[in-house]
PAPA-893643 format. One record per residue (C-alpha): residue number from 1; residue in one letter; x, y, z. Coordinates in Angstrom, 2 decimals, decimal comma. Each point is the difference from the previous one (the first is absolute). Layout:
<recs>
- NUM  A  X  Y  Z
...
</recs>
This chain:
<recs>
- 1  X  150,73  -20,67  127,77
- 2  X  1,52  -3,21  -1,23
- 3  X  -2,17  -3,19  -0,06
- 4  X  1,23  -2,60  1,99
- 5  X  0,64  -3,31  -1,13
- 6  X  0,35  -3,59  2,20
- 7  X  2,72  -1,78  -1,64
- 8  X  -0,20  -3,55  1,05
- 9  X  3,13  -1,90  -0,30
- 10  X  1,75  3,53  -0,28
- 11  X  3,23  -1,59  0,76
- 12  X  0,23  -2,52  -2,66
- 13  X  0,75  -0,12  -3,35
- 14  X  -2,54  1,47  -1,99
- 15  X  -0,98  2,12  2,99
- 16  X  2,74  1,66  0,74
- 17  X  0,27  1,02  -4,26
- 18  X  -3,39  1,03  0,32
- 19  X  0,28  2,28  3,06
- 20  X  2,98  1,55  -1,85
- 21  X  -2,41  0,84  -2,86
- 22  X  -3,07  0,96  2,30
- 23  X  2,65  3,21  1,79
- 24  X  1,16  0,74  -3,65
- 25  X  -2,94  0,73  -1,47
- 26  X  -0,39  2,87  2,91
- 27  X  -4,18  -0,89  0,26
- 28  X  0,24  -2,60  2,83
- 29  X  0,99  -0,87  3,05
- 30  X  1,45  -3,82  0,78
- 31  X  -0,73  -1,94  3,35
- 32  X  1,91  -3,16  -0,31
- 33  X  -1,47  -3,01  2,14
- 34  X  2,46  -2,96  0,19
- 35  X  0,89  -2,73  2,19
- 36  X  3,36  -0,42  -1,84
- 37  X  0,19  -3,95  0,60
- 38  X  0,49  0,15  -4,26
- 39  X  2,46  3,63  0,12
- 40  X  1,52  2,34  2,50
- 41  X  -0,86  3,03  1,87
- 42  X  3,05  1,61  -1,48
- 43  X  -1,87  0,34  -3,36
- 44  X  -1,85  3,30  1,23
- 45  X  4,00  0,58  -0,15
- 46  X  0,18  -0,41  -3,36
- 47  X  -2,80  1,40  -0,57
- 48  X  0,96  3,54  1,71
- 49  X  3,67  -0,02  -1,74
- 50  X  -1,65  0,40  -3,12
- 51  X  -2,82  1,91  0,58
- 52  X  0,59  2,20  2,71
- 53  X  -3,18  -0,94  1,61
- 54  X  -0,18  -1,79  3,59
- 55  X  -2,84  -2,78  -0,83
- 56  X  -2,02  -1,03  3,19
- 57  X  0,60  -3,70  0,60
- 58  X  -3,05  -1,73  2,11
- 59  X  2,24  -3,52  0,95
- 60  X  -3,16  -2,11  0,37
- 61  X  -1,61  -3,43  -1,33
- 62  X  -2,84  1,11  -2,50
- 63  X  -1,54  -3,50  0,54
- 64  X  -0,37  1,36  4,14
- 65  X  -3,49  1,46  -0,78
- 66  X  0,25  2,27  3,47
- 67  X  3,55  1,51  -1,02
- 68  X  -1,07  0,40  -3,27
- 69  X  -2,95  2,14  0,63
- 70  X  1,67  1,65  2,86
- 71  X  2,40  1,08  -2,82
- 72  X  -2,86  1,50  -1,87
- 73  X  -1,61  1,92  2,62
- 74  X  3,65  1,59  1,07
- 75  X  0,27  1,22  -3,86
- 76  X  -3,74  0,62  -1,01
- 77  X  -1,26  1,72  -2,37
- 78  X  1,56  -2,53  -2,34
- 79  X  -0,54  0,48  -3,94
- 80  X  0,90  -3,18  -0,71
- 81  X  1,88  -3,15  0,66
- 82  X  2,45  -2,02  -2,61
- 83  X  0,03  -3,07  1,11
- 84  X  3,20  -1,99  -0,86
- 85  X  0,77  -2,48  3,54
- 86  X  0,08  -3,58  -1,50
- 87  X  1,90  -2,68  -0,02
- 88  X  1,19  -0,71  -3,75
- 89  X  3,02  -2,65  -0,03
- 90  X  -1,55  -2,64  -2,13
- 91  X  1,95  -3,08  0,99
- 92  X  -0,70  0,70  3,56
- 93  X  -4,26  0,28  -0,48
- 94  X  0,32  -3,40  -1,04
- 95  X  2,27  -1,44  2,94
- 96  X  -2,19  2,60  2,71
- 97  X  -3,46  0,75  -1,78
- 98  X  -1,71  0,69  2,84
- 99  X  2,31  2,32  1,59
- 100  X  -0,75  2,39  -3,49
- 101  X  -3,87  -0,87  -0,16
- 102  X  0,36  1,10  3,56
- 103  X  2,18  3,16  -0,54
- 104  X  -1,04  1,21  -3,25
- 105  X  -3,80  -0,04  0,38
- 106  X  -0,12  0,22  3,20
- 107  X  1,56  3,65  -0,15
- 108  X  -2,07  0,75  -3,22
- 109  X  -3,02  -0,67  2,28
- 110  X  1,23  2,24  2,83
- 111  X  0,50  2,85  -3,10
- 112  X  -3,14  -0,13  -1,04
- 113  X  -1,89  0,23  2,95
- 114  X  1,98  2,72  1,16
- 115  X  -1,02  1,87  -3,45
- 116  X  -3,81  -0,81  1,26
- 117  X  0,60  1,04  3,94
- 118  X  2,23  3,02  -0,53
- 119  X  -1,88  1,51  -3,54
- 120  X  3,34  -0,71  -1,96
- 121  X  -1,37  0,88  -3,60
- 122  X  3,13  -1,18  -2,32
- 123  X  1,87  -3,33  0,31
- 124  X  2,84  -1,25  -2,69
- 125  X  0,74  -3,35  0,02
- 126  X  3,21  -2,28  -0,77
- 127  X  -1,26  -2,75  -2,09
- 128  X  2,24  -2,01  -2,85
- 129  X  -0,01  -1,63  -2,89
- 130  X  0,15  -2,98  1,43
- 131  X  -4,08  -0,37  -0,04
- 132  X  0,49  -0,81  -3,56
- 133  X  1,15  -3,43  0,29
- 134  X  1,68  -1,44  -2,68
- 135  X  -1,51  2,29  -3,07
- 136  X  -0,34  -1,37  -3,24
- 137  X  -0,84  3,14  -2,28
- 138  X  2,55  2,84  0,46
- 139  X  0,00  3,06  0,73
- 140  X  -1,86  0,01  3,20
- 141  X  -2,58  2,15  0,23
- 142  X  -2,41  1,06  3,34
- 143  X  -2,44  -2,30  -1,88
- 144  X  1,88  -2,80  -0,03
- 145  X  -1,71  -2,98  2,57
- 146  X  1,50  -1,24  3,38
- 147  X  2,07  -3,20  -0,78
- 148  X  1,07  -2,79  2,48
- 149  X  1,81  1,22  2,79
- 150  X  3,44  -1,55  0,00
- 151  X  1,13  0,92  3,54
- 152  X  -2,27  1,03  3,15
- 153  X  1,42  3,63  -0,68
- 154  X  -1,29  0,34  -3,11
- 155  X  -3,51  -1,54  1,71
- 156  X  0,44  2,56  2,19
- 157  X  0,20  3,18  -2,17
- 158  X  -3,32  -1,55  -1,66
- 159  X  -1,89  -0,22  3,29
- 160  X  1,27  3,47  0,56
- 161  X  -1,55  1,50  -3,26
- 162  X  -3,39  -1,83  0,41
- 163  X  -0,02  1,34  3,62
- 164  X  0,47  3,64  -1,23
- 165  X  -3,42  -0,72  -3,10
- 166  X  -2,00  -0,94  2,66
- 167  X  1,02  2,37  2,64
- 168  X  -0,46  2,72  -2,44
- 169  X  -3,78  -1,41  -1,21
- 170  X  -0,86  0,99  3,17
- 171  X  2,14  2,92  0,85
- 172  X  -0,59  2,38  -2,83
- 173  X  1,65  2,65  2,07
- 174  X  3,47  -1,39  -0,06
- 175  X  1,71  0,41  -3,28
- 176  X  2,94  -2,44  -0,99
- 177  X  2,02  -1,38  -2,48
- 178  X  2,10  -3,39  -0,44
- 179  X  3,35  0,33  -1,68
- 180  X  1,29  -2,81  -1,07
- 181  X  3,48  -0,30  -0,78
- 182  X  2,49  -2,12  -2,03
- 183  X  3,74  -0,29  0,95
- 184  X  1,21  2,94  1,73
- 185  X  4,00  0,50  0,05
- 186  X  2,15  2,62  0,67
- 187  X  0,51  1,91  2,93
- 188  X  0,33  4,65  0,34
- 189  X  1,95  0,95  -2,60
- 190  X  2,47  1,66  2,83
- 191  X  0,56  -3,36  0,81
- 192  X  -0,89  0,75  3,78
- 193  X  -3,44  -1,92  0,67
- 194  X  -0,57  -3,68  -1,47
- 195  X  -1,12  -3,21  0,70
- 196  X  1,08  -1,88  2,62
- 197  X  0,69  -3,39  -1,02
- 198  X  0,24  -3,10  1,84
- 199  X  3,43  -2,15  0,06
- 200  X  -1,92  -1,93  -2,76
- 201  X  -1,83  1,64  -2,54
- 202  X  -2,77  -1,42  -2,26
- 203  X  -0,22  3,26  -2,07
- 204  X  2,47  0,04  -3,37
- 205  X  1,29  4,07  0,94
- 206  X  1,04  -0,89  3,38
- 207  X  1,93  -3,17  -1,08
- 208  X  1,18  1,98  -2,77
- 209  X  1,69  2,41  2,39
- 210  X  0,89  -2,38  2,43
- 211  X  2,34  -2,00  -2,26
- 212  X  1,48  3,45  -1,39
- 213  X  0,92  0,71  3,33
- 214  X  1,33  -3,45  1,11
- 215  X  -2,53  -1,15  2,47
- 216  X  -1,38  -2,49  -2,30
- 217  X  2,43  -2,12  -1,82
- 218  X  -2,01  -0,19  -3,10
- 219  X  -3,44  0,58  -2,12
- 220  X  -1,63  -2,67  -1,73
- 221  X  -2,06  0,53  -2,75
- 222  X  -2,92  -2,00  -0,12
- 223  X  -0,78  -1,29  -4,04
- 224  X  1,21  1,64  -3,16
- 225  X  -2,35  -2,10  -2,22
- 226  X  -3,22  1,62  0,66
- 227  X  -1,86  1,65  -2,58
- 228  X  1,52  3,72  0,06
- 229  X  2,13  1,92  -1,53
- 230  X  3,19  -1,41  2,25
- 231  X  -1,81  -3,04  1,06
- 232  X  0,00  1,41  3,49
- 233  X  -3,34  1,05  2,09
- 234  X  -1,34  2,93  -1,12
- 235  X  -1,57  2,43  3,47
- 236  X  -0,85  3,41  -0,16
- 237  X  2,46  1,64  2,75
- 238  X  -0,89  3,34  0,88
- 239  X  1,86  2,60  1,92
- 240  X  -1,11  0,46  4,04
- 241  X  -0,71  3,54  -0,82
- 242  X  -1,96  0,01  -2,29
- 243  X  -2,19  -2,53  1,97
- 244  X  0,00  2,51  2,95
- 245  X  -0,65  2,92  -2,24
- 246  X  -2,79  -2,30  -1,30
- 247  X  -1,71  0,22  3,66
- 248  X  0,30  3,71  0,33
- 249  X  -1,23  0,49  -3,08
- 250  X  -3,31  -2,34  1,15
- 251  X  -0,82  2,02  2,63
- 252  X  0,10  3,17  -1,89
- 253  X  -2,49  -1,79  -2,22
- 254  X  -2,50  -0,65  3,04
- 255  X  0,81  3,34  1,11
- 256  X  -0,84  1,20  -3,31
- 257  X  -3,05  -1,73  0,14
- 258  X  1,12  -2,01  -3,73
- 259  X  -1,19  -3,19  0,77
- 260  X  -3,36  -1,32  -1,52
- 261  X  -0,26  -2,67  2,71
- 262  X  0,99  0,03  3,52
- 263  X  2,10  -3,26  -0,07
- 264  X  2,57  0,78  -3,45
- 265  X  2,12  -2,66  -1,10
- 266  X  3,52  1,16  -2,11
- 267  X  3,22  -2,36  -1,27
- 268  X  3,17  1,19  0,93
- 269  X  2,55  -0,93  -2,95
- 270  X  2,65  1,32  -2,37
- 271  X  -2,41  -1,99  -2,74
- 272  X  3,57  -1,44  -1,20
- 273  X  1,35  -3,08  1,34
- 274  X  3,19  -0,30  0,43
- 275  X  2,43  -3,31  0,31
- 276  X  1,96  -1,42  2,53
- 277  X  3,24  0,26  -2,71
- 278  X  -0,72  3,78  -0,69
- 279  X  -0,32  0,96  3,92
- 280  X  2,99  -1,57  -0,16
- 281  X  1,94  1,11  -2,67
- 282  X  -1,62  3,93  0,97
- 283  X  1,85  -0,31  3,19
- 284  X  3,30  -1,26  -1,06
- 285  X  -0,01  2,74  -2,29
- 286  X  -0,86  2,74  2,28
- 287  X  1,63  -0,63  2,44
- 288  X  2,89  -1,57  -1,47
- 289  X  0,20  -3,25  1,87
- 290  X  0,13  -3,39  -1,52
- 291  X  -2,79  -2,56  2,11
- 292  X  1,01  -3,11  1,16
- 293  X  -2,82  -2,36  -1,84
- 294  X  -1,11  -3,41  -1,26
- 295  X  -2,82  -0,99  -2,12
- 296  X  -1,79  -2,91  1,66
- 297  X  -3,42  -1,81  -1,34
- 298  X  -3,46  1,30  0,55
- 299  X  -1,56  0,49  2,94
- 300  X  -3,15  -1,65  1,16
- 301  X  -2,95  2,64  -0,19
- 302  X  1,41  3,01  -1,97
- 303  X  -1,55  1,33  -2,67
- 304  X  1,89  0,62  -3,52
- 305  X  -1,23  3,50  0,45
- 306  X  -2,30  2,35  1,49
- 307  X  -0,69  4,18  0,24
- 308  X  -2,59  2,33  -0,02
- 309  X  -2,34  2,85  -2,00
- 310  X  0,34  2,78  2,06
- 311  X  -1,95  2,09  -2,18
- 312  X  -3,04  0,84  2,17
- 313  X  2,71  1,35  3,14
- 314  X  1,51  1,92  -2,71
- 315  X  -3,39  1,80  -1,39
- 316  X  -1,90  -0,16  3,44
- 317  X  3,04  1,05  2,50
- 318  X  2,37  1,72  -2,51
- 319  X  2,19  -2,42  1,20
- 320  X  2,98  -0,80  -2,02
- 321  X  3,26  -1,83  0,45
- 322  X  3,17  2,62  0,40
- 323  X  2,57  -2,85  0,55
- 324  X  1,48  -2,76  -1,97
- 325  X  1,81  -3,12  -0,10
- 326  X  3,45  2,08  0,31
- 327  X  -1,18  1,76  3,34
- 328  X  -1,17  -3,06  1,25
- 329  X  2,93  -1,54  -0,23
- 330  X  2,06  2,60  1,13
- 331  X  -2,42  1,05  3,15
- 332  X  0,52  -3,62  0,81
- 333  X  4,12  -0,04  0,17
- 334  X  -0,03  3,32  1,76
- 335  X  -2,15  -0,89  2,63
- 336  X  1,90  -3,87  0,44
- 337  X  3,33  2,06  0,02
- 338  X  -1,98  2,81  2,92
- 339  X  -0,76  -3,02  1,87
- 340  X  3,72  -1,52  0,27
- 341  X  1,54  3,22  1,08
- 342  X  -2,53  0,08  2,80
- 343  X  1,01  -3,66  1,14
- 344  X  3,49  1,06  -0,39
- 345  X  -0,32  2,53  1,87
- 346  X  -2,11  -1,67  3,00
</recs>
């Protein structure tokens, strides 16, 4: 019998990826708990076309505490729950910070006391790397200290992680672990499931695809005179499957009984940044499109670089990185090109 697994935010972005990987991997079976205000119901869709699997789809509000646990009870026994339903568009935390204090810990409250109530022994959570603050000392390890929040979503995925430590100090009986990620990118390498992006992105892959399709005029590249190789900002993109293979592979490790604690911490990274000039330069050369783009002057509050040491997720999880910058890139056009049949076709 399959173990089943509460996907929450199974519609969305890293969800959906993640659900994909969870039916692959033939050992569990995905519940996917969504209130689609951030995605669309037709991503269990997606999901099926490439799969072959018919995910069940619980439409609800995790942050409703009754239709939450009403959710649980209708699927119990539950072997775990990855919890992914946040808000995450930094920009808007600043203009609306209440609306994600409200949303984002709000539902991780509702998660973990339905671990307590319903005897839910695993939980996986969606945490970033934006808990780092502005780092000073690269690579980033798990060791590295909390900075300054720079946006109430950041804040938020802090509160979240300190919520979890003290949860589990007195919960020894649920075992979890906090990924935190870098810059996912990329979308299913069929190029049928991928992030849906608002009409204006903040996120350089989207924008990158959006001009290459002509629904953005044009790209502008923040500073070339930083400190780096290019003089462009240095992140550490890494593919979306590889972050959803990242969570299956978590839960095997509770499952497996690996852990030495029952609250694990792991960085998700390709432990090689990569600039804004080679994403772009990777993607005019795979996909053989010249980008529309400017170079414009720095931008208040990036970093010249950041990216990770994903060492202990690769010893620990046996969790490795199968994707680079060239299937990023061309995940990314694929899935923009996917999308503009389907409004063509509308």
């Amino acid at each position: 019998m399959k173990a089943k697994i509460i996907v929450t935010g199974g519609t969305g972005y890293i969800g959906s990826h993640t659900i994909i990987e969870l039916i692959k991997s033939g050992q569990f079976e995905a519940v996917a708990v969504d209130s689609c205000v951030r995605s669309t119901p037709e991503t269990i869709d997606r999901i099926e076309e490439i799969t072959g699997v018919r995910v069940k789809h619980h439409n609800i509000d995790i942050c409703d505490r009754n239709a939450f646990f009403s959710v649980i009870e209708q699927e119990a026994p539950v072997a775990g729950i990855i919890h992914f339903a946040a808000f995450k568009c930094v920009p808007e935390s600043v203009e609306k910070p209440l609306m994600y204090y409200r949303n984002n810990l709000g539902s991780l409250e509702n998660v973990l006391e339905a671990c307590e109530l319903y005897h839910i022994p695993r939980l996986i959570f969606s945490s970033s790397a934006s808990i780092y603050g502005d780092v000073k000392e690269l690579p980033v390890t798990e060791k590295t200290p909390f900075g300054t929040p720079f946006c109430p979503y950041a804040h938020t995925k802090q509160i979240g992680e300190q919520m979890i430590h003290f949860f589990a100090d007195t919960h020894p009986d649920l075992q979890s672990v906090i990924l935190r990620y870098f810059n996912p990118v990329g979308n299913d390498m069929s190029g049928l499931n991928g992030e849906l992006s608002p009409d204006k992105p903040n996120n350089l892959m989207p924008i990158v695809t959006q001009v290459a399709i002509g629904k953005m005029k044009q790209l502008t590249v923040f500073g070339t005179d930083y400190d780096t190789r290019d003089g462009s900002c240095i992140r550490d993109y890494i593919h979306v499957c590889d972050i959803a293979d990242a969570h299956v592979k978590a839960l095997q490790f509770l499952i497996d009984k690996k852990n030495e604690s029952n609250c694990e911490i792991f960085n998700l990274g390709s432990g090689n940044g990569v600039s804004v000039l080679e994403i772009i330069n990777a993607f005019e050369k795979v996909n053989h499109i010249k980008l529309n783009y400017t170079i414009g002057g720095r931008r208040p509050g990036d970093v010249p670089a950041i990216y990770s040491n994903s060492q202990r997720a690769n010893a620990l999880l046996n969790w490795h990185c199968r994707y680079d910058i060239n299937d990023m890139v061309e995940s990314a056009w694929k899935w923009e090109k996917h999308l503009s049949h389907l409004r063509k076709t509308e």
